[in-house]
C-alpha positions in Angstrom: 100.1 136.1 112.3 102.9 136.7 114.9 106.1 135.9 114.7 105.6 134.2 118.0 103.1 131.7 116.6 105.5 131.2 113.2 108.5 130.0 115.3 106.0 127.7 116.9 104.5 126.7 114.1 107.6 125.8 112.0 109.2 124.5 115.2 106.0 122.1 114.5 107.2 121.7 110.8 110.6 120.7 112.1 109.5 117.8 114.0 107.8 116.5 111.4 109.6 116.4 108.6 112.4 114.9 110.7 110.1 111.9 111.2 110.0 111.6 107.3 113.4 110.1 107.2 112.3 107.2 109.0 109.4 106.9 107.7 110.4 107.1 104.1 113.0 104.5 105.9 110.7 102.3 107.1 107.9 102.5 103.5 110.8 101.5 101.1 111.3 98.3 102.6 107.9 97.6 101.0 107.5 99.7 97.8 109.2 101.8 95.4 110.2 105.6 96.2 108.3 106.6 93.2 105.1 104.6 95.0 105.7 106.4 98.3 106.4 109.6 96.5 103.1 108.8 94.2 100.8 107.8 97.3 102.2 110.6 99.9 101.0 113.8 97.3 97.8 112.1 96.3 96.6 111.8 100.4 98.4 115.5 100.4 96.1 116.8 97.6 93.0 115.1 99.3 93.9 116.5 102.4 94.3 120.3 100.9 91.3 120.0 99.4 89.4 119.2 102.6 91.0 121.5 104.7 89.9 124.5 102.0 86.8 123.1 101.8 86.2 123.7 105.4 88.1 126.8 105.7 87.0 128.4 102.8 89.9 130.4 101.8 89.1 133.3 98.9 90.0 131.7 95.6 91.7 134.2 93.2 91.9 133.1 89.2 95.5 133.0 88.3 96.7 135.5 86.2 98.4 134.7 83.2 101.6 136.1 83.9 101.8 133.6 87.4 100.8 130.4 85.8 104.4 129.8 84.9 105.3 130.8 88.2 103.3 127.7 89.9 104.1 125.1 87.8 107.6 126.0 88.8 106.1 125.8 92.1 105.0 122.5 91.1 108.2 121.0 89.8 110.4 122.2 92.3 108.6 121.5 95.3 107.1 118.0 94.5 108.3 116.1 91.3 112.2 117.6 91.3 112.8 117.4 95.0 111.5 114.3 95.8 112.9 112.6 92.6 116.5 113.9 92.8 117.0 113.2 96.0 116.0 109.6 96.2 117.7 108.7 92.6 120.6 110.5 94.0 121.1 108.7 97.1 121.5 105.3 95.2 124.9 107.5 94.3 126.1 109.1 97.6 126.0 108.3 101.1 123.1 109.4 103.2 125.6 111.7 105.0 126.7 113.1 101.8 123.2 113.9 100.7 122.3 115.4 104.2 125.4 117.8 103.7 124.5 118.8 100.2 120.7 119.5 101.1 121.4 121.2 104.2 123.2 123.9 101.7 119.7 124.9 100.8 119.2 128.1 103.2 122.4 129.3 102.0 121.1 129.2 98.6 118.0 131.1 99.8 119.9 133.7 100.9 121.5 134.1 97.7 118.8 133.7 95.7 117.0 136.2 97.8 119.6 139.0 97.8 119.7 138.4 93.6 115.8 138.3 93.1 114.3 139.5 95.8 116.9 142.0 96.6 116.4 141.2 100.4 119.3 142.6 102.7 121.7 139.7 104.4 123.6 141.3 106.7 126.5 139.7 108.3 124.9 139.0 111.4 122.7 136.4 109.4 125.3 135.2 107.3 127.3 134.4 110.4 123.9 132.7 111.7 123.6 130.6 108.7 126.8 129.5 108.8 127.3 128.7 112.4 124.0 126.4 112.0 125.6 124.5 109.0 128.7 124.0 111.1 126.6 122.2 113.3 124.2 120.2 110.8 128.1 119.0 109.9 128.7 117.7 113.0 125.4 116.3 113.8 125.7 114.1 111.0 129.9 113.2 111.1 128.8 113.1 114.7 132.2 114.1 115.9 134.0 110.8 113.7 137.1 112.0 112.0 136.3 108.9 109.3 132.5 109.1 109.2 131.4 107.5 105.5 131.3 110.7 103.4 131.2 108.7 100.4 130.8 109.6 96.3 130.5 107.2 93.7 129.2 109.0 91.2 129.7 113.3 91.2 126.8 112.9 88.5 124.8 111.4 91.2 126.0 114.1 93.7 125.3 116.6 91.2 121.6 115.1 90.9 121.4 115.1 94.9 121.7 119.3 94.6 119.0 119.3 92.7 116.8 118.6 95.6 118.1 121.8 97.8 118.6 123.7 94.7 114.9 123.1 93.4 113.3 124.2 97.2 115.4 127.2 97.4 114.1 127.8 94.3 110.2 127.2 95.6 110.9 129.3 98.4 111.7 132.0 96.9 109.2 131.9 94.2 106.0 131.5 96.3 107.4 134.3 98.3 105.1 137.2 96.0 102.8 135.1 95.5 101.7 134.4 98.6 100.0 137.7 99.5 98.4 137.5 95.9 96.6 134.1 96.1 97.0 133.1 99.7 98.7 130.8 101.2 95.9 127.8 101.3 94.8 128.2 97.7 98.5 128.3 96.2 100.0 125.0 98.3 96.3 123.3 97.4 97.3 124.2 93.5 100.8 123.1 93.9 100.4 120.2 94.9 97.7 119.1 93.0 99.4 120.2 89.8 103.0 118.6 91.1 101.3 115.0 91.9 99.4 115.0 88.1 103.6 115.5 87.3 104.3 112.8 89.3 101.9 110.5 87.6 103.3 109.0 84.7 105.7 107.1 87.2 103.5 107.0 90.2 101.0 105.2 88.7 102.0 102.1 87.2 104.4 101.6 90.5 101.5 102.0 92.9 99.7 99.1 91.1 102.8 96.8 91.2 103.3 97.9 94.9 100.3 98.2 96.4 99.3 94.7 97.4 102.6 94.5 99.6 101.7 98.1 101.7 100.6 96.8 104.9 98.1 98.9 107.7 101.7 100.3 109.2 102.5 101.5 105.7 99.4 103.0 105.3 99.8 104.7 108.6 103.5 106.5 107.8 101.9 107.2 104.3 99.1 109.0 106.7 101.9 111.0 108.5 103.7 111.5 105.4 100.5 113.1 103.7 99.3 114.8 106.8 102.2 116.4 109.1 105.2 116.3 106.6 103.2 117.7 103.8 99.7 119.2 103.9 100.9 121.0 107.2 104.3 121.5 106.5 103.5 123.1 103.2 101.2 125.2 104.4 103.1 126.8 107.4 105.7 127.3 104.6 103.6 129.7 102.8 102.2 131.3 105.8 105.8 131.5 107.1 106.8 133.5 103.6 103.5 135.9 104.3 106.1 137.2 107.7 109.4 136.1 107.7 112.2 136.6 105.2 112.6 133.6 102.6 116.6 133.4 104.2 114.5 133.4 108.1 112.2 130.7 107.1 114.8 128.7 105.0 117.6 128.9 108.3 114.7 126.8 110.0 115.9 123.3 108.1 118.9 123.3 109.7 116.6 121.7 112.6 115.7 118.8 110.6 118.6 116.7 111.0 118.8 116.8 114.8 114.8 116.5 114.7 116.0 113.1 112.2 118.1 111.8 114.8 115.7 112.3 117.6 113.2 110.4 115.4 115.5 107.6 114.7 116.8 107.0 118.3 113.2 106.9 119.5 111.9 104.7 116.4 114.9 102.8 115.2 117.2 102.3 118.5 119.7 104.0 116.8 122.3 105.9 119.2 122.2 109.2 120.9 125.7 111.0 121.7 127.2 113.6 123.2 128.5 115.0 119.8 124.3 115.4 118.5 124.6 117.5 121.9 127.1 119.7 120.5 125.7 120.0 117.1 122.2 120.6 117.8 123.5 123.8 120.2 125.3 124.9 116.9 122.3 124.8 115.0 120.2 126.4 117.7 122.9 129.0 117.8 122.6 130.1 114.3 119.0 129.8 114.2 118.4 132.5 117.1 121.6 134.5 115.3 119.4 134.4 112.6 116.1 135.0 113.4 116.2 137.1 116.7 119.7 139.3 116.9 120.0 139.8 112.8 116.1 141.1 113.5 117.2 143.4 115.8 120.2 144.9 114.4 118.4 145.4 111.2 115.5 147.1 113.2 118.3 149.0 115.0 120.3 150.2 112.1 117.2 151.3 110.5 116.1 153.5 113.4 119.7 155.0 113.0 119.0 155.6 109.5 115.7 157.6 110.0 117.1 159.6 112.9 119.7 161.0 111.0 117.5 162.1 107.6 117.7 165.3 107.3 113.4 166.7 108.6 111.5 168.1 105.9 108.6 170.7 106.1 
């Protein structure tokens, strides 16, 4: 798959999961997060399943030494993220937790120069950094006293979690990807995650479910569908061409994708500052993916034409 088509696709990714703010938003009015967690990776499982069993992807056994590997998979990218981040917020402003999760391509890019040994040159670290300066001013939005507030730095600490455990699903899944595939490991995932899920899921989707109504139902759809069964997939596909640090620089997009959402949903106010920020954030992601790409490409080049030919 190009990288053409990636960009499109995560572009895709993007949108949706921006849209999950509001409707996470929107479902919690009528049931607990550990319902709408619950109910959005059981319809994600379901819709995995159906998708492979029209697709038909080749399904590899896992080997022994990998079955560790995906029920980190598991924990980080279902039952960890989704459960420290909405305890946490009970803790820390929404502003505050968008800052701490927006650290999580940063972490990437460590975790991928320690692990993976992947090459961040400074080009991309300027590019990562030039998008979290504007995911910071997309969500101060330019207000000197915007409400950046703590009560508890245990709670903020359980907020990092959240970035901390998808950095760490990123760059896990990365090998594994071209081993298993991409539609057979995100099916697995996220079966195994929602059985982790369970034990809470359960008993509050009883107590909850009489007061969903047919709206509910419909976010929980878009939930299941875009933000997760898509999203997750284009995630692993993404790994199979991009660099875990060049996927990871995409969710800098989400917040301005967020506000979009929220202005077109909510009423809440667009301004000019969202302008600004969103520019920053498109900045760094083009730093990123395109002019890092090419300098790496170009100092490589360099490198072979000045080895030394050999008969």
């Amino acid at each position: 798959m190009s990288r053409r088509r990636i960009y499109l696709l995560l572009s895709c990714v993007v949108i949706s999961w921006g849209g999950a703010f509001t409707a996470i938003r929107i479902l919690v009015q009528d049931a607990s997060v550990f319902t709408v967690s619950f109910l959005r990776f059981v319809l994600t499982t379901l819709g995995l399943v159906a998708v492979s069993a029209v697709m038909r992807p080749e399904w590899r056994p896992v080997e022994r030494a990998d079955r560790g590997k995906v029920v980190v998979l598991a924990l980080t990218g279902v039952a960890i993220y989704h459960v420290s981040l909405n305890y946490g917020e009970r803790f820390v402003s929404a502003d505050v937790a968008s800052l701490i999760v927006a650290s999580m391509p940063v972490m990437v890019a460590l975790l991928s120069r320690f692990f993976l040994k992947e090459r961040i040159g400074p080009t991309k670290w300027l590019g990562i950094f030039v998008a979290l300066t504007g995911v910071v001013v997309l969500i101060t939005k330019g207000v000197p006293g915007a409400r950046l507030e703590v009560e508890s730095l245990g709670g903020a600490a359980v907020v990092a979690l959240a970035p901390l455990s998808w950095a760490i699903y990123t760059i896990v899944s990365k090998p594994l990807v071209s081993k298993y595939g991409p539609l057979p490991l995100v099916t697995g995932a996220m079966a195994l995650g929602t059985l982790m899920l369970a034990p809470l899921g359960i008993p509050a989707a009883l107590h909850d479910l009489g007061g969903l109504s047919l709206g509910d139902w419909g976010w929980l759809a878009f939930l299941a569908v875009a933000c997760s069964t898509f999203a997750y997939a284009v995630w692993f596909y993404a790994l199979e061409v991009l660099s875990p640090s060049e996927v990871a620089v995409w969710v800098y997009f989400v917040p301005l994708a967020a506000l979009v959402w929220a202005a077109v949903v909510l009423d809440e106010r667009l301004t000019w500052f969202i302008g600004i920020g969103g520019a920053l954030v498109l900045a760094g992601v083009v730093l990123t993916e395109r002019v890092a790409v090419r300098v790496d490409e170009r100092r490589a080049d360099e490198m072979r034409a000045t080895e030394p030919a050999t008969d």
